[in-house]
C-alpha positions in Angstrom: 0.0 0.0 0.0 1.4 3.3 -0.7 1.7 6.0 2.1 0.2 9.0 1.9 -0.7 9.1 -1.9 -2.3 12.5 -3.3 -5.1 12.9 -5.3 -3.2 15.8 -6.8 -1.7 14.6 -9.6 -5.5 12.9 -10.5 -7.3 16.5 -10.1 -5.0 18.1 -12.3 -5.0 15.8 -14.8 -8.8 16.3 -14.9 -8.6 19.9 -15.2 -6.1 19.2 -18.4 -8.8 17.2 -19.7 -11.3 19.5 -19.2 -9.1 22.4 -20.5 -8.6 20.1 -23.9 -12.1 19.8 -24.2 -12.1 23.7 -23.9 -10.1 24.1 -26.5 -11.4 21.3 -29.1 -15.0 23.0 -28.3 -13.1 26.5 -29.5 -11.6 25.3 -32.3 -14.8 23.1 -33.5 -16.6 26.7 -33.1 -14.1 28.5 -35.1 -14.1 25.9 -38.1 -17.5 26.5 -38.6 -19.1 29.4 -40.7 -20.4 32.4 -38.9 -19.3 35.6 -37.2 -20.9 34.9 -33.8 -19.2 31.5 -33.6 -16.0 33.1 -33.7 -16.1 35.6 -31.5 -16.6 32.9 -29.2 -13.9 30.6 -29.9 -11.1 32.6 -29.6 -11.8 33.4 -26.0 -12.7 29.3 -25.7 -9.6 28.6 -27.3 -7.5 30.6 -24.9 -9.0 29.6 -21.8 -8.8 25.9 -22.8 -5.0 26.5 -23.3 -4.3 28.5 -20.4 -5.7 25.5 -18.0 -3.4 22.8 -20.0 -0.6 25.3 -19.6 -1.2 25.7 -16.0 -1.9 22.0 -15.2 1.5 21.2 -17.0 3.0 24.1 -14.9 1.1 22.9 -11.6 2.0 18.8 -12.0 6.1 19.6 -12.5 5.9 21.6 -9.6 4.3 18.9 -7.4 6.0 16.4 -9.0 9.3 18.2 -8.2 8.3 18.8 -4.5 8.3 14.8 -4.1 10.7 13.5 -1.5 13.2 11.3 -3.4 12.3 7.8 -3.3 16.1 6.4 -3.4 16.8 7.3 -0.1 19.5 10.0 -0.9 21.8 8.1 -2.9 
């Protein structure tokens, strides 16, 4: 059994997948013909990118703040 495991790394791998679907939703709206579909996906498209981009950012820094498992060596 492992000690103390996190659900960390779980929620923000979520929130990436919610921030991809964000941003497939954006660029689905933007392929499509139309002035008002547009004007939404561009702010869809950055949002979706911005939460992959922090997610990333977010799971190196947790995964960097891990104890070593090799004992030191």
């Amino acid at each position: 059994m492992i000690e103390n495991e996190s659900s960390m790394p779980y929620l923000l791998t979520g929130a990436m997948t919610v921030g991809l679907a964000v941003l497939l939703l954006g660029v689905e709206l933007g392929t499509e013909m139309g002035m008002h579909n547009a004007a939404l996906a561009q702010p869809l498209q950055a949002v979706g990118g911005a939460v992959i981009v922090g997610g990333v950012l977010l799971l190196a820094r947790y995964l960097d703040d891990l104890p070593d498992r090799d004992g030191g060596h």
